[in-house]
C-alpha positions in Angstrom: -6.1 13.7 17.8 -8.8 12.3 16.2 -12.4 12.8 18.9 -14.8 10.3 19.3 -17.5 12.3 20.1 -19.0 14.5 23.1 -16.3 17.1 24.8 -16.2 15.8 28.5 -14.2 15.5 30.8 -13.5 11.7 30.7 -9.6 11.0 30.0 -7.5 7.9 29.5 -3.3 8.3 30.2 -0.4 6.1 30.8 3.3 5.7 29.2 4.7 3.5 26.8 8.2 2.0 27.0 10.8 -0.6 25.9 10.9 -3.9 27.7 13.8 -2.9 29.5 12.4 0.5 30.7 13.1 3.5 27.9 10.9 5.3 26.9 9.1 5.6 23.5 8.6 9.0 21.5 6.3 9.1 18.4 4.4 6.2 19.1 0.4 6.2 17.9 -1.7 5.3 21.5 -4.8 5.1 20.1 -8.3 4.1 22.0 -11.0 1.8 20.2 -14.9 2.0 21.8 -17.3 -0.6 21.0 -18.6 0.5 17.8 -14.6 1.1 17.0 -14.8 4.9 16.9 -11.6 5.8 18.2 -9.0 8.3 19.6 -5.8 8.7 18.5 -2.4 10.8 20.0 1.3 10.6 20.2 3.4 10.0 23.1 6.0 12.6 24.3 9.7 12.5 24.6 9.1 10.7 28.1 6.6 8.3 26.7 3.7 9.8 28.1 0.3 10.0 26.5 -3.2 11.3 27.5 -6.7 11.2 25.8 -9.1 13.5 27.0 -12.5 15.2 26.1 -13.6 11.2 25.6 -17.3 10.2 26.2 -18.4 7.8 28.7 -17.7 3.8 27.0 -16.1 0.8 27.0 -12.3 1.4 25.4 -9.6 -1.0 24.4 -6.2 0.6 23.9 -3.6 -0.2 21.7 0.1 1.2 21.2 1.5 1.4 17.2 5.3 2.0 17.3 5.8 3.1 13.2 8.5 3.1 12.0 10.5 2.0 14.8 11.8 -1.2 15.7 9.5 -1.9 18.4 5.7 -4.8 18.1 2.0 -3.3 18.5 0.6 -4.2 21.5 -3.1 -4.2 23.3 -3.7 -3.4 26.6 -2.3 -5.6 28.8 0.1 -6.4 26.2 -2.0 -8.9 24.2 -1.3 -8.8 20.2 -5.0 -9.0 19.1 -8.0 -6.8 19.6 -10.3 -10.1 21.0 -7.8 -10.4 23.5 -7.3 -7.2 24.4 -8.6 -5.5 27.9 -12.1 -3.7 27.8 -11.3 -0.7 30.0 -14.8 1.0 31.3 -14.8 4.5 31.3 -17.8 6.7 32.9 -18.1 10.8 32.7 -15.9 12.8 34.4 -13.6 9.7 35.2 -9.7 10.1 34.7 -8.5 6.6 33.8 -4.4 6.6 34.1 -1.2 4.4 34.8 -2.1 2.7 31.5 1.3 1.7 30.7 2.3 -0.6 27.8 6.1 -2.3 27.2 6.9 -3.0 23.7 8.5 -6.2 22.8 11.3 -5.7 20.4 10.0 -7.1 16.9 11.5 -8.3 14.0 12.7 -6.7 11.2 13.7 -7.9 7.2 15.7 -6.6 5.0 17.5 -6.8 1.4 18.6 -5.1 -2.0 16.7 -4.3 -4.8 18.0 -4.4 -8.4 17.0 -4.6 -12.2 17.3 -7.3 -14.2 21.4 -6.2 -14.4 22.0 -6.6 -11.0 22.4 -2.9 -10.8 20.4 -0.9 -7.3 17.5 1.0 -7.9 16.5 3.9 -5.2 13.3 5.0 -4.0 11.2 1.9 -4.5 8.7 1.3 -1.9 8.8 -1.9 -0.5 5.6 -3.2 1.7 6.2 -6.0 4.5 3.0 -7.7 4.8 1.8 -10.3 7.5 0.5 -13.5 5.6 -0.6 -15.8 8.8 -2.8 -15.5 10.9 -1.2 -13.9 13.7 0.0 -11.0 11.6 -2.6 -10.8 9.1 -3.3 -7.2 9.8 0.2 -6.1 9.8 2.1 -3.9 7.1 5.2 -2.2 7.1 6.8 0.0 4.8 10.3 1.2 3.7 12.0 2.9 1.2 15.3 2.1 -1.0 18.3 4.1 -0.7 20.5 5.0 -3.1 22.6 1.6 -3.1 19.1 -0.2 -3.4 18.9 -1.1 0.8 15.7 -1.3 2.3 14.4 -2.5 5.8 11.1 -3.3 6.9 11.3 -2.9 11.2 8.6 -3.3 13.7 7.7 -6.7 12.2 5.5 -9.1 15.0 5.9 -12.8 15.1 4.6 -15.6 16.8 7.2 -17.6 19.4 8.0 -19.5 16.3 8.4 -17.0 14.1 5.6 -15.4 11.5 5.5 -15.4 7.6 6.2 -12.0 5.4 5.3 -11.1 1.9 7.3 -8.3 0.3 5.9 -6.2 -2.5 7.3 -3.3 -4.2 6.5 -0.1 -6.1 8.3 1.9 -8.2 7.5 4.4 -11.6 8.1 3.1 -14.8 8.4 -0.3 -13.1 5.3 -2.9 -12.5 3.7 -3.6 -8.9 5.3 -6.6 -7.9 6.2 -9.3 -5.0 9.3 -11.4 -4.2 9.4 -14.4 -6.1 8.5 -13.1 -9.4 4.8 -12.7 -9.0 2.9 -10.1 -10.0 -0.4 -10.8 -7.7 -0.5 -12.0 -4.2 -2.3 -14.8 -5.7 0.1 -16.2 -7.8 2.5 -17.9 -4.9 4.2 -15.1 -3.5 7.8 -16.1 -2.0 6.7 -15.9 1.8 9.6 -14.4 4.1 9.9 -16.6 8.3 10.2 -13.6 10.3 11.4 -13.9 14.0 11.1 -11.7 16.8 14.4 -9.4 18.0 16.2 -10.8 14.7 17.0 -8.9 11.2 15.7 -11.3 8.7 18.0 -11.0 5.1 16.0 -11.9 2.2 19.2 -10.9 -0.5 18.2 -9.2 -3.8 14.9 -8.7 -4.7 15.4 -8.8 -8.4 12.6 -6.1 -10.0 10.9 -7.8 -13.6 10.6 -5.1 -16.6 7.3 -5.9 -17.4 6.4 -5.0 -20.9 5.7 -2.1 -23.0 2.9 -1.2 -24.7 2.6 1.5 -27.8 0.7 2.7 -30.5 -0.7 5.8 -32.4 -4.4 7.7 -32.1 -5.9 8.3 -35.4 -9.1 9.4 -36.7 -9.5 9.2 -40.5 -6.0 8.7 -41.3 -5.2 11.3 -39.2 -3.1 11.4 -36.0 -5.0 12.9 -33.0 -2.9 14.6 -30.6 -3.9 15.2 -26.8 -6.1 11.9 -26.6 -5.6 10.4 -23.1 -4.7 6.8 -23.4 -5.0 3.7 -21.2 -3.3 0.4 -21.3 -4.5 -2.5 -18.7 -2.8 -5.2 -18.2 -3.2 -8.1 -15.2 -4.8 -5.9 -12.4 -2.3 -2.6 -13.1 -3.7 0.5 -15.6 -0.5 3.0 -17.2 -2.3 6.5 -18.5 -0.9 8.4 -21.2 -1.5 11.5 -23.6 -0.9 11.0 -27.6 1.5 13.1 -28.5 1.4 15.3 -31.8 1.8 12.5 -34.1 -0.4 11.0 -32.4 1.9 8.2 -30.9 1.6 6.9 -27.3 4.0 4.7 -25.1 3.4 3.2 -21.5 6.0 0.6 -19.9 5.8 -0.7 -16.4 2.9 -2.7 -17.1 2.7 -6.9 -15.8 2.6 -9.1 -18.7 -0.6 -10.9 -19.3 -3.5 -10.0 -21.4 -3.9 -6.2 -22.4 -6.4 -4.0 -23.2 -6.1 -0.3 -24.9 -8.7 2.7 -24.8 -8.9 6.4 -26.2 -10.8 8.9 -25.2 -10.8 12.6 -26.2 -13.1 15.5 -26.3 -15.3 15.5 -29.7 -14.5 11.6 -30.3 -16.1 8.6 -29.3 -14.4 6.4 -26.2 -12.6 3.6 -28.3 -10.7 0.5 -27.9 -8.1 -1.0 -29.4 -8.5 -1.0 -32.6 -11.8 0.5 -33.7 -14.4 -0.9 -30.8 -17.3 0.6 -28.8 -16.8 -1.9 -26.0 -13.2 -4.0 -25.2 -13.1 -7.0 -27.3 -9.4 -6.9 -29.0 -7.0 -8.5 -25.7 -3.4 -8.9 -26.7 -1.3 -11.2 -24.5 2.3 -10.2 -24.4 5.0 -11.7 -23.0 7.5 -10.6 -20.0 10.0 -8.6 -21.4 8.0 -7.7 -24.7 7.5 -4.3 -26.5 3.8 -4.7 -27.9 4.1 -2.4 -31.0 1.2 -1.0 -33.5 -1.6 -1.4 -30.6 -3.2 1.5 -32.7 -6.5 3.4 -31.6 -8.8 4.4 -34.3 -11.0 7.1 -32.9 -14.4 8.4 -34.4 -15.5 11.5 -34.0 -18.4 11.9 -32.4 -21.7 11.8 -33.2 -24.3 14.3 -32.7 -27.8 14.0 -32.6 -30.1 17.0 -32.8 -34.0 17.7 -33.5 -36.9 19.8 -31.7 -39.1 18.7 -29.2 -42.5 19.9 -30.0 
């Protein structure tokens, strides 16, 4: 539990449940004061939760069910913080039967794959509201082994709310649904409806491109320099290895730039510059080959002071 502040007395309970009665283990109660310094704690295997030691204030209260199936709700079961109760609290005062019943909420779910229709595990997928009722929401899940994800506890207006889905994965570039690499780029938006499992299919993940090189300095390779590619918002790090070759992949296609840096050299971009003026657009699916680094070695300056 996170404390807001002064240890006194001044405690706020209640119990959170299902619509239908159960009750709700594991979810995040969590009180909000007027400068939104907050309190945080769990509920118990019957639901219940308690916040004491909280200073005298003015509190909304708001129940986060993560992970589980079930909508955040405000005190006295609004969606919003405006909207919410303001519960006043003064010392010493024990402030319970603040009960909330979750609404059952939506959920999406789908496959990811490669380019080859084959499943890829482990990628974490984020569900994020994109209207203005669930603006503020995000969800995460993770692929199994057969490439199955499902994003639960999704809210929705009565006529159901919009979704974007992103996903992240090593080796492989952020991306969203619908083949966009930026949020900004018309995401594929996913109608999500209360109490119903919303199937978006395959979410196909793109390659991206690759990106390689070598780190000289006089003719020389340079082994150990650490390397950075940029391309479209996303930055892959390497080290140079003794022939002073580098690879990244996983990057979004677009316009990239390269940099070296190393101990006893000078930072340089691609090939030979001080500052980054060399961008190389390549394509999706590309292998960008011979983006060389020449590094110099550093300069010193030295003299006396008199």
């Amino acid at each position: 539990m996170i404390l807001l502040g002064s240890a006194l007395a001044a405690s706020l309970s209640g119990v959170v449940r299902e619509v239908d009665g159960g009750a709700l283990e594991g979810v995040v109660v969590t009180a909000y004061d007027e400068r939104l310094a907050y309190a945080s704690t769990l509920t118990d295997e019957e639901g219940q939760w308690s916040l004491e030691g909280l200073p005298a204030g003015r509190y909304r209260v708001r129940a986060v069910a993560l992970g589980q199936p079930y909508a955040d709700r405000f005190i006295p079961g609004v969606w919003d913080f405006c909207t919410a109760e303001v519960l006043p609290l003064s010392e010493d005062e024990e402030l319970a039967g603040l009960d909330f019943a979750l609404p059952p909420a939506g959920s999406l779910t789908g496959v990811v794959v490669d380019a080859l229709g084959q499943p890829l595990a482990d990628v974490e997928l984020s569900c994020e509201g994109a209207d203005g009722r669930t603006g503020l929401i995000q969800r995460g899940a993770e692929s199994d082994e057969q490439g199955a994800f499902t994003c639960v506890g999704l809210d929705a207006s009565a006529q159901g709310s919009l979704y974007a889905v992103s996903a992240e994965l090593p080796g492989w570039p952020d991306q969203y649904l619908g083949g966009v690499y930026r949020d900004s780029d018309g995401v594929e938006e996913v109608q999500v409806q209360l109490e119903q499992v919303t199937d978006i299919g395959d979410f196909v993940l793109m390659d991206g491109i690759q990106v390689s090189g070598t780190v000289l300095s006089d003719g020389v390779p340079v082994q150990g320099a650490f390397v950075h590619v940029y391309s479209y918002g996303q930055v892959e790090d390497t080290v140079s290895d003794p022939q002073g070759a580098y690879a990244v992949d996983g990057l979004p296609s677009g316009d990239i730039v390269a940099w070296a840096s190393l101990d006893g050299y000078g930072l340089t971009y691609h090939p030979d510059n001080g500052v980054p003026k060399t961008v190389l657009a390549v394509e999706e699916g590309e292998h960008a080959q011979g983006v060389d680094i020449l590094l110099p070695v550093e300069a010193a300056l030295t003299g006396r002071i008199h």
